[in-house]
C-alpha positions as CSV (number, residue, x, y, z in Angstrom):
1,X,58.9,-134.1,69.1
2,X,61.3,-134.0,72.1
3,X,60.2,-136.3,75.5
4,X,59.2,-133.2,77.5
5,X,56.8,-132.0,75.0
6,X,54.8,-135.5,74.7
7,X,54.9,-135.4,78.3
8,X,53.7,-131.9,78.8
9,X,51.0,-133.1,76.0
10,X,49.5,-135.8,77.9
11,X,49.8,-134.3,81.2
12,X,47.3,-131.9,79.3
13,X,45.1,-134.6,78.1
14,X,44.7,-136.3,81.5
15,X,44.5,-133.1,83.5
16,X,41.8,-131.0,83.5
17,X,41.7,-128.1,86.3
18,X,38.2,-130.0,87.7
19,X,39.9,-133.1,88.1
20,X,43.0,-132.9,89.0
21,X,44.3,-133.5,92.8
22,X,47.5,-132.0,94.4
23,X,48.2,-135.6,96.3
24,X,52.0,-134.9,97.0
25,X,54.6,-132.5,97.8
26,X,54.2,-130.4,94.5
27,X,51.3,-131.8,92.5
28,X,50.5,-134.2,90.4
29,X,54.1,-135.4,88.9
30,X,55.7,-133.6,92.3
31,X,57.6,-130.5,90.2
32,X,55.8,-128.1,91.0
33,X,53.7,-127.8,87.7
34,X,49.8,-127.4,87.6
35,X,47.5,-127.1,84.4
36,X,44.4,-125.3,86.2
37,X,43.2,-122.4,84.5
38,X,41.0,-118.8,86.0
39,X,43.5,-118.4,89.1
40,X,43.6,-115.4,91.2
41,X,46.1,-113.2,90.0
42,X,46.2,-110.7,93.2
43,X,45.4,-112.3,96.7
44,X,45.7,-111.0,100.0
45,X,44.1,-111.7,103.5
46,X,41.1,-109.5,102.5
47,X,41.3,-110.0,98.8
48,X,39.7,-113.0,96.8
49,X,39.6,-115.0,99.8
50,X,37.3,-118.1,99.6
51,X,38.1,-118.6,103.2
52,X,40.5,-119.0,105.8
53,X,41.3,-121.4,108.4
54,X,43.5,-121.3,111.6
55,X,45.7,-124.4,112.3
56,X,47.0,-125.6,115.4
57,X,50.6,-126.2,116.1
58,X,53.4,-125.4,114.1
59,X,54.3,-127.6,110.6
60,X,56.0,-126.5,107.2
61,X,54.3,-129.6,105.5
62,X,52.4,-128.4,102.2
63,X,49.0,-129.3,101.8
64,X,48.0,-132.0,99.7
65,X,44.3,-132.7,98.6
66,X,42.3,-135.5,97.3
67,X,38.3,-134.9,96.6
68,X,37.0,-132.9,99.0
69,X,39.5,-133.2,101.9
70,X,43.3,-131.1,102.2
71,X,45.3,-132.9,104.6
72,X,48.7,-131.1,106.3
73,X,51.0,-132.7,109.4
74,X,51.5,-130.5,112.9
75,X,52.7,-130.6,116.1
76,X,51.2,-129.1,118.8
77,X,53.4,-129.2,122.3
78,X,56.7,-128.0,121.3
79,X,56.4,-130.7,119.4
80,X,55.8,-133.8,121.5
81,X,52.4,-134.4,119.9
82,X,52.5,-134.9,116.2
83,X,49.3,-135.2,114.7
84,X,47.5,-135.0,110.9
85,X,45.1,-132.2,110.1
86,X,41.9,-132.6,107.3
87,X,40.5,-129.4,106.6
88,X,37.2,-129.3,104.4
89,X,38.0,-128.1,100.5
90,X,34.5,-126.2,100.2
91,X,33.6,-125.0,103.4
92,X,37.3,-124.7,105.3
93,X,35.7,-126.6,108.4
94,X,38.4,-128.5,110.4
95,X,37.6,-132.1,110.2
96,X,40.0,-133.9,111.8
97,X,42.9,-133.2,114.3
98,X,44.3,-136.6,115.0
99,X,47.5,-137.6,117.2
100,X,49.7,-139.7,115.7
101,X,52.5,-139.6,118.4
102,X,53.2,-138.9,121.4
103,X,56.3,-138.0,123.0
104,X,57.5,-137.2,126.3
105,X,60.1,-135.1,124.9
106,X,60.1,-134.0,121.3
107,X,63.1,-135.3,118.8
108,X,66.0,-132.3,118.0
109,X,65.3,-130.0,115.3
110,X,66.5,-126.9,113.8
111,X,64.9,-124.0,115.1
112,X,64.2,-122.4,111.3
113,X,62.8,-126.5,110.7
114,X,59.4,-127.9,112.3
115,X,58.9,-131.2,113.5
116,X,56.3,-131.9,110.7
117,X,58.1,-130.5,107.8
118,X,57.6,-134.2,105.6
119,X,54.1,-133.3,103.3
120,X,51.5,-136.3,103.4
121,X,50.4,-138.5,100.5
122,X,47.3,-139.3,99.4
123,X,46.1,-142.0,97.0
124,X,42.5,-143.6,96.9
125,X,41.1,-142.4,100.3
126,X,44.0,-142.9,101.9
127,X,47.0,-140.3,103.5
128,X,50.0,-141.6,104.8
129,X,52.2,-139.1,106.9
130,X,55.7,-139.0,107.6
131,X,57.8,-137.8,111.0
132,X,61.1,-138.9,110.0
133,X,62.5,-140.8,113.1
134,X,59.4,-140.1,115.0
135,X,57.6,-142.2,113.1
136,X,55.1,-143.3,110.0
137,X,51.5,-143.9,109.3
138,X,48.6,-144.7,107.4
139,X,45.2,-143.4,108.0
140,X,41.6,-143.6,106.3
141,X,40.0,-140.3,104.8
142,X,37.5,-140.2,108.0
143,X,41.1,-139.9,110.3
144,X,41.6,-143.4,111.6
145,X,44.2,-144.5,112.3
146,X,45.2,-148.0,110.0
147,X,48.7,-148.7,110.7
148,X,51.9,-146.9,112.3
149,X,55.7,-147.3,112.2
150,X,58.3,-146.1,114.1
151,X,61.2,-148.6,114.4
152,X,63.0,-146.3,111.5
153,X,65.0,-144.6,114.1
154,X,68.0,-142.1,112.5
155,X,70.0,-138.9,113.9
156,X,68.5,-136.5,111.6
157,X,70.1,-133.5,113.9
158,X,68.2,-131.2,112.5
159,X,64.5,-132.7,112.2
160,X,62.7,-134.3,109.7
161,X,62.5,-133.1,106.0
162,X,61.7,-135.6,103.4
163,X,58.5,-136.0,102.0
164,X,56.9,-140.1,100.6
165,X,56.4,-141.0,97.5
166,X,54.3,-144.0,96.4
167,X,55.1,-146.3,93.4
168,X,52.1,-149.4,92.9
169,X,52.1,-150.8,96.5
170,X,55.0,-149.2,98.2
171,X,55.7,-146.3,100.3
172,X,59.4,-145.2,99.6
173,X,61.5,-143.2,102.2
174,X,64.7,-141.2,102.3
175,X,66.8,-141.7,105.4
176,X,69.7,-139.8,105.3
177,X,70.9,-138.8,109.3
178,X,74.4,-138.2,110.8
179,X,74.7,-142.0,111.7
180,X,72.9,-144.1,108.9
181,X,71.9,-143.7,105.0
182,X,69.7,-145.6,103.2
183,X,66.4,-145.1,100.8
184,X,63.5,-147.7,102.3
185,X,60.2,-149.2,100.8
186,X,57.1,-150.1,103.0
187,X,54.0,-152.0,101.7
188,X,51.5,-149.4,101.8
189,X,48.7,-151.4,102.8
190,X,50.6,-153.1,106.0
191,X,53.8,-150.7,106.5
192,X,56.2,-153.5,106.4
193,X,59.4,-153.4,105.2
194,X,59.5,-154.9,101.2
195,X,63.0,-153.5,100.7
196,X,65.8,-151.2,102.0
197,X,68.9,-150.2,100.1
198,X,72.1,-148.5,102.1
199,X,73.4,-145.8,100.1
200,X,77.2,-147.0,99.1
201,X,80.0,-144.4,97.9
202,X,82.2,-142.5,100.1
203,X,81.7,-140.2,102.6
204,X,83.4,-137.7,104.5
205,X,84.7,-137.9,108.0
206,X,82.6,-135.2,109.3
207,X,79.6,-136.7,109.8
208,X,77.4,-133.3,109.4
209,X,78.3,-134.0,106.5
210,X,76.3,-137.5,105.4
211,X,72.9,-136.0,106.1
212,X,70.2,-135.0,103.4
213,X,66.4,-134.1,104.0
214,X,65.4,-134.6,99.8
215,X,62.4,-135.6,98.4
216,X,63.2,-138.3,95.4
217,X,61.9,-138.4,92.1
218,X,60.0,-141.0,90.0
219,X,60.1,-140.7,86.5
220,X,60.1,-143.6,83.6
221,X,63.4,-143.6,81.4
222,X,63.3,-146.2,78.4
223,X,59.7,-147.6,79.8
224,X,61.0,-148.5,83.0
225,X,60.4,-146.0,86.7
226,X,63.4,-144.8,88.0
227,X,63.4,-143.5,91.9
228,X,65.9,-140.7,91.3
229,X,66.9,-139.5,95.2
230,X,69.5,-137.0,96.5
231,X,71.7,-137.6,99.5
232,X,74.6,-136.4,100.8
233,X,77.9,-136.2,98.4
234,X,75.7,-137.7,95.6
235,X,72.3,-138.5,93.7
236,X,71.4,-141.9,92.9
237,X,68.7,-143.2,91.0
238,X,67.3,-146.9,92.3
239,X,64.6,-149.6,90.6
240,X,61.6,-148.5,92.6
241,X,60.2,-152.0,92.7
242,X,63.2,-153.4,94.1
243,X,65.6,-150.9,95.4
244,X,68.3,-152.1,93.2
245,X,71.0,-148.9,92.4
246,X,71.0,-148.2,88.5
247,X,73.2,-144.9,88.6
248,X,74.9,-142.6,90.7
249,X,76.5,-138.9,89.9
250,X,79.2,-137.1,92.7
251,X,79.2,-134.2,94.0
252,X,79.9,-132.1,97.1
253,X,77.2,-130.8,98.9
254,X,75.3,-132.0,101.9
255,X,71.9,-131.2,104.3
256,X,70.1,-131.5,100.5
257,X,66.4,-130.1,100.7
258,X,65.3,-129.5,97.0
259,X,63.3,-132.0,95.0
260,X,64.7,-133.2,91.5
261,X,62.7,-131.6,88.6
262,X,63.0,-133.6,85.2
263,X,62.3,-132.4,81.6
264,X,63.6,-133.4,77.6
265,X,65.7,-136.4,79.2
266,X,67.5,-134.6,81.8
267,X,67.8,-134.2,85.6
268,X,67.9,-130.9,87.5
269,X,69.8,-131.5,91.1
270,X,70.4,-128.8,93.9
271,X,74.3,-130.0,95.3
272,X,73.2,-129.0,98.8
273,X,74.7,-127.0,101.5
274,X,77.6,-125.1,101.7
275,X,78.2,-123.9,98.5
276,X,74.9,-125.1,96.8
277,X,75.1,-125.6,93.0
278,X,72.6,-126.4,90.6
279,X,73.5,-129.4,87.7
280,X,71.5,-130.5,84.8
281,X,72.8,-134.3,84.7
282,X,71.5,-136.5,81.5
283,X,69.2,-139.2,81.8
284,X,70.8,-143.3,81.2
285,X,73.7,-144.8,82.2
286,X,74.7,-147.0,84.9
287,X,77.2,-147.2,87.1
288,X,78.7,-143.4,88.2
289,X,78.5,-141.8,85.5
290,X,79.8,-138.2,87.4
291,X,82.0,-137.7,84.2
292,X,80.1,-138.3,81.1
293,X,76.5,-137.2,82.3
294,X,76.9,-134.5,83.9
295,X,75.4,-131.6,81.3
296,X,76.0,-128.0,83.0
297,X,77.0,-126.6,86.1
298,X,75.2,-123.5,87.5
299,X,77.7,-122.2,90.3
300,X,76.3,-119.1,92.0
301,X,73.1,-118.5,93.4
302,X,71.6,-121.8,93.6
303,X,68.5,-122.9,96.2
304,X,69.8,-124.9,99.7
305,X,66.0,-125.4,100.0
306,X,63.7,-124.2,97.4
307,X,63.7,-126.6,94.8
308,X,64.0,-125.6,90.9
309,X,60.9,-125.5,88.3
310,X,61.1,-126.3,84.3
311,X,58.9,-123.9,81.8
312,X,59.1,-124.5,79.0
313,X,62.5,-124.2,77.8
314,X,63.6,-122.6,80.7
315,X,64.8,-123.9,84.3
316,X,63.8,-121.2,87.3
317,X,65.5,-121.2,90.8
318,X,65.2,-118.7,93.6
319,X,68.2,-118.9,96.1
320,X,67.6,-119.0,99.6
321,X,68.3,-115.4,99.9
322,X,65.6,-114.5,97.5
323,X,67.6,-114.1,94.1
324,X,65.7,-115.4,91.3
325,X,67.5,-116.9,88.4
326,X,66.0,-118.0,84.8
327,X,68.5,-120.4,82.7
328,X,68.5,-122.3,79.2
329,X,67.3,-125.7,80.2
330,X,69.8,-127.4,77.5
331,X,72.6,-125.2,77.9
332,X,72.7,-123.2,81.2
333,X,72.9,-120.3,79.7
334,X,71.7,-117.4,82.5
335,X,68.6,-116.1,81.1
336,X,68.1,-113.4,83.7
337,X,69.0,-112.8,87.6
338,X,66.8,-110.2,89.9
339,X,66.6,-109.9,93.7
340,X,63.0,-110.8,94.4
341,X,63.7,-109.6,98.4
342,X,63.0,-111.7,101.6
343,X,64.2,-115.1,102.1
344,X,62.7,-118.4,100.6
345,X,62.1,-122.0,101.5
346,X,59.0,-122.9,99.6
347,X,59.5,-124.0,96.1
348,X,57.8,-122.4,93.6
349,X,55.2,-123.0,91.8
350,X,54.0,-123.1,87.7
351,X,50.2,-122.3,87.4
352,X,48.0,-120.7,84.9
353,X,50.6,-119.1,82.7
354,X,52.7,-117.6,85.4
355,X,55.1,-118.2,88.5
356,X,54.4,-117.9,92.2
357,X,57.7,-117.4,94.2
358,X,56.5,-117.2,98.1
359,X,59.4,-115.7,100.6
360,X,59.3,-116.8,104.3
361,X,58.0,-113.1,105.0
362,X,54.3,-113.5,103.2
363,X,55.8,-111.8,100.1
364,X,54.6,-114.0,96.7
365,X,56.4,-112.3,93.6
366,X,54.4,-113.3,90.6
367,X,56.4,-113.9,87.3
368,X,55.6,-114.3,84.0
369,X,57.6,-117.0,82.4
370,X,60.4,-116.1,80.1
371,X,63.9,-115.1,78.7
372,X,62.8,-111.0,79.6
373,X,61.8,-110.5,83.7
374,X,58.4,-109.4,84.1
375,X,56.6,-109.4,87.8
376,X,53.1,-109.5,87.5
377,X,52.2,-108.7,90.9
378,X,53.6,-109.1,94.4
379,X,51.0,-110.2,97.0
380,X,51.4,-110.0,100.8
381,X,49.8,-112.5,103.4
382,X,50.4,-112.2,107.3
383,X,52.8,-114.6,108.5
384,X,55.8,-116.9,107.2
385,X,55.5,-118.7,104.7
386,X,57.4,-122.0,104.7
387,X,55.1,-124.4,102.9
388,X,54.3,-124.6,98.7
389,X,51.2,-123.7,97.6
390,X,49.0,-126.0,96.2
391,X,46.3,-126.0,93.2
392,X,42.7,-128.0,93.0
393,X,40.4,-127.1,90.4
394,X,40.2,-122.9,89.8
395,X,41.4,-122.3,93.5
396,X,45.1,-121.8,94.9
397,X,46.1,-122.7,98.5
398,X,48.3,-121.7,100.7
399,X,49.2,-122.4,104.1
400,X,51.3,-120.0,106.8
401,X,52.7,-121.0,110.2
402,X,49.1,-119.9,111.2
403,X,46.4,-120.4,108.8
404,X,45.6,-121.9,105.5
405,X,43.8,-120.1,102.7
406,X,42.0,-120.8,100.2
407,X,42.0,-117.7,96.9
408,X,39.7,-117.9,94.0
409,X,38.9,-115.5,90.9
């Protein structure tokens, strides 16, 4: 029996569509993979719509939930107030609108980016939410406010991107700007710093090039976690507990957006901008092991900011320019490539038997998964559509630059 199937095994034991949160940026073991069961198939703004709520502001965080409450990050003010939303699972009722910062003028960003990109994380009544250099903080399920920090101070350039993770009693975060680089761990009760690791290796001169906005990864190799966590010019995996660097793999690629995916002892990585590649790199090792880890290569049409899903046996990718790709998870092998039309951002996502790829123009191609391409059905919602959808119980979520919906059977 191969490691990913025990995995998928228990993950089917443990999580049962009434049970199961969505308390990170995708789900459960954050790749993108839910278990829930009696989706909608065909949603619209009129069509199986439990309800539908406007949001203030403008944020591409995803919505996470825990219990009865969804939490998302926005900022209001062309982005000099950056604040945490709650929105009620059942009803849609906004609960809370809280301000977590205040600025007189807003940080830089991108003008395709947001200034509360980062999703929340939540774990045991609790959501901590992330403004890269603007700042971090804890609150209560009720919206108060339990501790903040904002000494982390980097030159992002283009605005903040990476999402928290928590391991036991840390909060680990990737800082990857222009002028610094380094992975960080805050006690999640207090938010001081427990550890901070700067990421070592070379760089090139141009700075635009030392910058990253990735999620990491934790996963357990040989019974021990590994935080496995892009950057520029390389992904390195670290001892969570500790920050200690375990191994390292090379390549070229910067301005990284996609979370890792793992499955059967191996790593799926997105190289970053320009030319953005996609490698499968084996699991082990120490050291750099660039030259004798490194599995397959997939050269052309590879996501800059969606970030890849495992099915099965096969590993799915839609490029930023909306071209969908299906490859042999142990081999490479291209499976199948189709133009899905539009442009994409959100990852996508593995629910119910079938695939949701969402395009920044409202356009959600669904797949069903498989070495032969066959859509489904292609919904349509108003508005762009930068943030992943999200799954709780028999109901799917998702969230536009103006509203968030909530679609049931």
């Amino acid at each position: 029996m191969t490691f990913g199937l025990i995995l998928l095994q228990t993950a089917l034991v443990l999580a049962t569509p009434e049970s199961v949160d969505w308390p990170q940026f995708r789900g459960p073991n954050g790749q993108g993979i839910s278990y829930a069961t009696e989706l909608p198939l065909e949603f619209s703004d009129t069509e199986n719509v439990t309800w539908k709520t406007s949001l203030p502001g403008k944020g591409w965080s995803s919505p996470v939930i825990e219990g009865d409450r969804i939490w998302m990050t926005t900022a209001t003010d062309e982005g000099r107030s950056l604040r945490a939303l709650c929105v009620d699972r059942d009803s849609g009722k906004l609960l809370h609108d809280v301000e977590i910062y205040s600025r007189e003028e807003p940080l830089p960003a991108n003008t395709k980016n947001s200034h509360a990109s980062p999703t929340p994380i939540v774990e045991d009544g609790h959501v901590y939410v992330h403004f890269g250099s603007a700042g971090t903080a804890c609150l209560d399920r009720d919206g108060k406010i339990l501790w903040k920090k904002d000494d982390l101070v980097i030159d992002h350039k283009e605005g903040p991107g990476s999402s928290p993770v928590l391991h036991e009693n840390l909060l680990i975060l990737n800082f990857d700007g222009r002028d610094e680089q380094y992975v960080i761990a805050l006690d999640k009760q207090t938010g001081r710093t427990v550890w901070k690791t700067e990421r070592t290796g070379e760089f090139p001169e141009n700075t635009e090039q030392h910058k990253a906005y990735s999620t990491p990864l934790i996963v357990e190799i040989d019974g021990k976690p590994q935080l496995v966590s892009p950057g520029a010019q390389q992904v390195v995996a670290y001892d969570p507990a500790t920050g200690e660097e375990l191994w390292k793999v090379r390549y070229n690629g910067f301005s990284n957006v996609p979370r890792p995916v793992f499955a059967d002892g191996m790593f799926f990585i997105s190289t970053g901008y320009m030319k953005p590649q996609l490698w499968a790199i084996r699991a082990g090792g120490s050291g750099n092991v660039t030259d004798s880890h490194v599995a397959w290569k997939v050269t052309r049409q590879a996501p800059a900011n969606p970030s890849p899903l495992v099915v099965g046996d096969e590993v799915y990718m839609v490029s930023d320019r909306g071209i969908a790709t299906c490859m042999d998870a142990k081999t490479g092998e291209i499976h199948w490539q189709k133009r899905l039309g539009g442009n994409y951002s959100a990852s996508p996502l593995f629910a119910d038997g079938r695939i949701y790829f969402s395009s920044e123009q409202g356009k959600v191609t669904v797949i069903k998964p498989g070495t032969e391409y066959e859509v489904l059905v292609v919904n349509e919602l108003p508005g762009r559509l930068m943030a992943s959808p999200a799954v709780s119980g028999h109901s799917l979520y998702f969230r536009t630059d103006q509203d968030l919906y909530r679609f049931d059977k």
